[in-house]
N, C-alpha and C positions, 0 to 999 in steps of 0.2 A: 090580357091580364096574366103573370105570370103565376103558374102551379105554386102549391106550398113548396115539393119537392125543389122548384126553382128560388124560388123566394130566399130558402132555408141555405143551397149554396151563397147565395150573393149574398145574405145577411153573417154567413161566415165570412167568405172572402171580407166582406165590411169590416166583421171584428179584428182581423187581422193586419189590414193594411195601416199604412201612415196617411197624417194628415191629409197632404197632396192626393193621393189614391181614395180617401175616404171622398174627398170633394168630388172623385172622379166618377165614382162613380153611383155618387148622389146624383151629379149634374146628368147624366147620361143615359142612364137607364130608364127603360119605356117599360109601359106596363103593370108598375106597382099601382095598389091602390095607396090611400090617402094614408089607412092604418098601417100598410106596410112601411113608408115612408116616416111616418111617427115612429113605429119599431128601428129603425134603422139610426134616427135622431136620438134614440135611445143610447147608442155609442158613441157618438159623435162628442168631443170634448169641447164642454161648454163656453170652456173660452175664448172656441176660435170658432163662435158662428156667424159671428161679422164678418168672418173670409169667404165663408157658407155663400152666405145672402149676396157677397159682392158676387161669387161666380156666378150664382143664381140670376144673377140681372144682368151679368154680360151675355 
């Protein structure tokens, strides 16, 4: 499980990137809980969570 301390950079990094980068490192990252993940969906632009979901299932 990643620290708050840890969590808190990667939910910046999150804020800051682009789409591609946001998928990236939704896809990729180990460790979060469920709520962290929820928090992270929280930035995520709603429109493109069908691109989400497809990398999610590759």
């Amino acid at each position: 499980m990643a620290t708050q301390v840890e969590f808190d950079a990667i939910k910046q990094k999150f804020k800051s990137a682009g789409l591609d980068e946001k998928i990236r490192i939704y896809t990729t990252t180990e460790g979060l809980t469920v709520d962290q993940f929820k928090e992270l969906l929280r930035d995520f632009p709603l429109q493109h969570l069908e691109k989400l979901e497809k990398a999610m299932a590759s």
